[in-house]
KOLSETI-455872 format. One line per field, with one value per residue (C-alpha): residue number from 1; residue in one letter; x, y, z. Coordinates in steps of 0.2 Angstrom, whole numbers, plus 5000, padded with zeros to 4 digits. Layout:
<atoms>
nr: c(NUM  ...)
rest: c(a  ...)
u: c(X  ...)
v: c(Y  ...)
w: c(Z  ...)
</atoms>
This chain:
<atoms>
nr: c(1  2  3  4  5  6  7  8  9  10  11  12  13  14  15  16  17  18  19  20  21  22  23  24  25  26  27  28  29  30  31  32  33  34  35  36  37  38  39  40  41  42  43  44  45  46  47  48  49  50  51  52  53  54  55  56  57  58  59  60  61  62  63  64  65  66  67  68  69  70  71  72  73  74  75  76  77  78  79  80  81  82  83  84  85  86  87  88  89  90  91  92  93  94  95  96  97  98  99  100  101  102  103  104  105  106  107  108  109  110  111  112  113  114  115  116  117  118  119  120  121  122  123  124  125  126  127  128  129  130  131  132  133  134  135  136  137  138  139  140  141  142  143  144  145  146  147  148  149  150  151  152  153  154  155  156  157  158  159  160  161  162  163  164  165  166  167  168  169  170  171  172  173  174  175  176  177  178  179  180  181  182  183  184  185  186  187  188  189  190  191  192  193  194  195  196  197  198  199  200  201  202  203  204  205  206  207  208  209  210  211  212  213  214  215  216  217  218  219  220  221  222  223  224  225  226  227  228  229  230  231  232  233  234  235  236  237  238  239  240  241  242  243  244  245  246  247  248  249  250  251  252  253  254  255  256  257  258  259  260  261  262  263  264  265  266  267  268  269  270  271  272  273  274  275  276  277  278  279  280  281  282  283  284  285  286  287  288  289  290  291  292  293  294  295)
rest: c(x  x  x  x  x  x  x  x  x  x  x  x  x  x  x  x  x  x  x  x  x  x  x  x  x  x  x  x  x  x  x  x  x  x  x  x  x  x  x  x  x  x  x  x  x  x  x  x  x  x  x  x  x  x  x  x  x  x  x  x  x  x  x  x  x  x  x  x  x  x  x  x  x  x  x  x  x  x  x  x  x  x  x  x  x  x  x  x  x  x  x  x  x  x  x  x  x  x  x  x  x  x  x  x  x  x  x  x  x  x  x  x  x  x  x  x  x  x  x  x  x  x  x  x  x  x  x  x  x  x  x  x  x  x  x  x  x  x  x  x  x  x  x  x  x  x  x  x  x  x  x  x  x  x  x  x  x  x  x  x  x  x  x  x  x  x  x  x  x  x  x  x  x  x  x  x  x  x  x  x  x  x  x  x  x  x  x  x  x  x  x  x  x  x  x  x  x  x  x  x  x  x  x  x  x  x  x  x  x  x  x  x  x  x  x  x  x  x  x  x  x  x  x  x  x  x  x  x  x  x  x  x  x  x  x  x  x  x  x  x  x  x  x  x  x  x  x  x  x  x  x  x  x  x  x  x  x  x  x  x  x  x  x  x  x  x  x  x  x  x  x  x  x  x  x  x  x  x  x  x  x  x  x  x  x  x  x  x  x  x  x  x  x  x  x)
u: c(4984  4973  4981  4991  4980  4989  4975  4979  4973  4958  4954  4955  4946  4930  4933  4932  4919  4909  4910  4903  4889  4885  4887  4875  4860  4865  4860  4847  4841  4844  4836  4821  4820  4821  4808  4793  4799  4795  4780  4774  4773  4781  4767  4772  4792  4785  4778  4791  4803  4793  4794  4812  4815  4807  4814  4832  4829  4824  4839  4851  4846  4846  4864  4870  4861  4868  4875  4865  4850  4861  4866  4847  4842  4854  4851  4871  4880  4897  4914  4921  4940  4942  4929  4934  4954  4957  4944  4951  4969  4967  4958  4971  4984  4977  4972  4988  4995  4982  4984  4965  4957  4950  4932  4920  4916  4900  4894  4877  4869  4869  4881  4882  4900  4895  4902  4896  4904  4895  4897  4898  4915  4930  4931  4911  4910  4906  4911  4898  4903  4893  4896  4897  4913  4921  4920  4922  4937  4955  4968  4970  4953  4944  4961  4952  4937  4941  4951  4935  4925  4938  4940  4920  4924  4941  4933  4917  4907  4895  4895  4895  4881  4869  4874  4868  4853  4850  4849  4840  4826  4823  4823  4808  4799  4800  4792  4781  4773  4775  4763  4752  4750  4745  4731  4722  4724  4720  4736  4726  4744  4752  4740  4746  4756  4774  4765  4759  4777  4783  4770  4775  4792  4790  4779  4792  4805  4794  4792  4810  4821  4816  4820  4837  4845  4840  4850  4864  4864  4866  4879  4886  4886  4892  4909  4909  4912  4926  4936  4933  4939  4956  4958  4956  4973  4983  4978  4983  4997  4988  4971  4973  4964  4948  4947  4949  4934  4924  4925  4918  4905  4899  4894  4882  4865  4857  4848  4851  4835  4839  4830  4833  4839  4856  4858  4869  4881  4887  4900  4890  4869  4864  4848  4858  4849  4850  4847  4862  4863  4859  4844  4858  4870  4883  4895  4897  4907  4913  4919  4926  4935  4942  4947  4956  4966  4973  4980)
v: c(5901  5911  5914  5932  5944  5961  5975  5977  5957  5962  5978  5969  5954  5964  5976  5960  5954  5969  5970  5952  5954  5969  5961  5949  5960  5969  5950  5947  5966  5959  5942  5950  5962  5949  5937  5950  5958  5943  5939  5958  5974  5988  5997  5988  5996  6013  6013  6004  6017  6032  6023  6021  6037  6045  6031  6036  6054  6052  6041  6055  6070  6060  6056  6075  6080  6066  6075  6087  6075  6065  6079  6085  6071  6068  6088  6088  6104  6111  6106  6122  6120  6128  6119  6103  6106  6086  6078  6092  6088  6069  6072  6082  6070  6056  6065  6071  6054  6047  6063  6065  6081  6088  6082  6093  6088  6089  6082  6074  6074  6057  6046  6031  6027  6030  6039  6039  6048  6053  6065  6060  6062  6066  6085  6086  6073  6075  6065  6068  6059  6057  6068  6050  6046  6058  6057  6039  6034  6039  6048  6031  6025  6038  6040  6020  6027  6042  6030  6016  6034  6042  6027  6026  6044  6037  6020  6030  6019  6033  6034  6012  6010  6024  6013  5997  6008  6011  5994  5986  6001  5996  5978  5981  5993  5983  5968  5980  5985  5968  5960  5974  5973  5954  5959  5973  5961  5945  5938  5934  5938  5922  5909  5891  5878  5889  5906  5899  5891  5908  5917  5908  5909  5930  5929  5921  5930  5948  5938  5934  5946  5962  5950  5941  5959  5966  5951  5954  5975  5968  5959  5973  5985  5973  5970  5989  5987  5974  5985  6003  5992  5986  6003  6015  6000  6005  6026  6023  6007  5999  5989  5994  6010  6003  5987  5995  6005  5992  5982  5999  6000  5981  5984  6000  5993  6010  6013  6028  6037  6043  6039  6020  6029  6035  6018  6010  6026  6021  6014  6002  5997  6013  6003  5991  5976  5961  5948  5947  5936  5941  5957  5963  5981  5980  5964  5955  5967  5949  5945  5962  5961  5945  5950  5964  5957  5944  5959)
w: c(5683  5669  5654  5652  5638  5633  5630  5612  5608  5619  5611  5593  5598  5603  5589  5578  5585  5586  5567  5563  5576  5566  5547  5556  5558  5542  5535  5543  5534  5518  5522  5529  5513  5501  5508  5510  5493  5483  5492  5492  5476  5471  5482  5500  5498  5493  5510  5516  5510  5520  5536  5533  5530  5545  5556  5549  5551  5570  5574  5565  5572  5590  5585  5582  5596  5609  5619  5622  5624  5637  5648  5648  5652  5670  5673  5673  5675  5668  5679  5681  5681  5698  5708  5699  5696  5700  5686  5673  5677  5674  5659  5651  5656  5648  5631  5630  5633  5619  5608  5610  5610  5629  5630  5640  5658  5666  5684  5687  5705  5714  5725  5716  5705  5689  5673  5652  5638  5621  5609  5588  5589  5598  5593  5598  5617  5634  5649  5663  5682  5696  5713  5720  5710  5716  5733  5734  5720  5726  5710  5704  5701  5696  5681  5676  5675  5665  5653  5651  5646  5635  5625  5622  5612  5604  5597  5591  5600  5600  5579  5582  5590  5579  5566  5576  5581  5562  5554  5574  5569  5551  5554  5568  5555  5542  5550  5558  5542  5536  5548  5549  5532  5535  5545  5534  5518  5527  5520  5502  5496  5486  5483  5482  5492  5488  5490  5508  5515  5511  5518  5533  5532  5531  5546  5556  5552  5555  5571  5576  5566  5578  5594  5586  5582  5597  5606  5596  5598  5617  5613  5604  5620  5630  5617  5618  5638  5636  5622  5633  5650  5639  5632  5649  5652  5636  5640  5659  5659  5671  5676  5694  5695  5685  5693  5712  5704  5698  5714  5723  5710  5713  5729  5729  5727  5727  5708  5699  5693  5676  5658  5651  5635  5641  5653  5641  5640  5656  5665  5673  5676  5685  5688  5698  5689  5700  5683  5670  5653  5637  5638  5649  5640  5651  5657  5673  5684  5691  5671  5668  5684  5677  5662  5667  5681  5665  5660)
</atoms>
């Protein structure tokens, strides 16, 4: 018989480990920094600087603008309170229950089970839910639902992941430049035996860096899913509703036409990916099903 887990060990567990995954890339920042900064001048960081800049820039103003981008992007339309009484109850319910403030509620066309939440924070979010969930998932499951989105806005998972999105980006411009800067130069850089193990070294990390953090901002999302699935238990006091829904959800096969940016904001693949591991931004439905019924 599997092993009892209360949601609060789960939800620090994936918190915990979130962080280290994230202290991980930071390192790999610092490492990749160091090695072309010895090998390279004052002149390559200047540039280097710039591209940072702009990259920064872009990511930020995508971050303030999230939700706003999102909804666009799905062609979602406000939930009036009278046309959609249900979803509006249930999401009052559970914020005062949390002590959360009332995220807005949009609806997206399409009838696949399917939900995502953004917003910087929790005074600025949006939870935006399929026609197709709310046809198909009963009081209970739709409640599981709701939860696994509202505790995306109350961990800052949105906040999170920007920053994960910062440090991936830099990494992949910084080795950009770096081995672009190769092939202009003709890497006539450091001269001797030394100068060419590390000019080695700095191309293989240019080369491997981009694709390690990338891996492990995956890994991220996918801790992301475990902590919200534990959470949506601690708002509701129960893993029954989310796991009715997530057994619903694993059998649809249909895809989801919607941009590949906002995929990961949702509650599951909308594209319905047949291939699972690590390139993969959300879990196993199959492992979070088992999870949550250890609860």
């Amino acid at each position: 018989m599997a092993q009892h887990i209360s949601f609060y060990e789960q939800i620090s567990r994936n918190k915990r480990n979130s962080f280290f995954l994230i202290i991980f890339i930071f390192a790999i920042l610092i490492l990749l920094s160091y090695v072309i900064g010895i090998i390279y001048s004052e002149f390559f960081f200047f540039i280097l600087i710039i591209g940072i800049i702009i990259s920064i820039s872009y990511i930020l103003i995508g971050y303030y603008n999230s939700d706003k981008i999102a909804l666009k992007s799905v062609n979602a339309k406000p939930a009036s309170g009278q046309e959609y009484r249900q979803i509006h109850h249930i999401v009052e319910g559970l914020c005062l229950a949390s002590g959360m403030p009332k995220p807005k509620i949009y609806i997206m066309q399409g009838e696949q089970i399917n939900a995502f939440a953004t917003g910087r924070d929790p005074k600025h979010s949006v939870i935006c839910v399929t026609e197709g969930a709310l046809k198909k998932l009963n009081k209970q499951e739709l409640e599981g639902v709701l939860g696994h989105e509202l505790s995306h806005i109350a961990n800052y998972d949105i906040r999170f992941m920007t920053l994960t999105a910062v440090l991936v980006g830099m990494i992949a411009i910084i080795s950009q430049i770096f081995l672009r800067s190769l092939w202009f130069s003709g890497g006539r850089n450091r001269d001797g035996r030394s100068g060419a193990i590390l000019m080695l070294v700095g191309i293989l990390l240019a080369i491997l860096a981009p694709i390690v953090v990338l891996l492990v901002q995956l890994a991220i999302s996918r801790k992301r899913e475990y902590a919200a699935d534990a959470s949506s238990v601690k708002f509701t006091r129960t893993p029954t509703g989310l796991i009715s829904a997530l057994k619903k959800i694993k059998t649809e096969n249909t895809p989801m036409k919607v941009s590949g940016a906002v995929s990961p904001l949702f509650i599951s693949d909308p594209f319905k990916k047949k291939i699972s591991g690590l390139t993969q931004t959300h879990p196993p439905i199959e492992e979070r099903i088992k999870v949550l019924e250890r609860m």
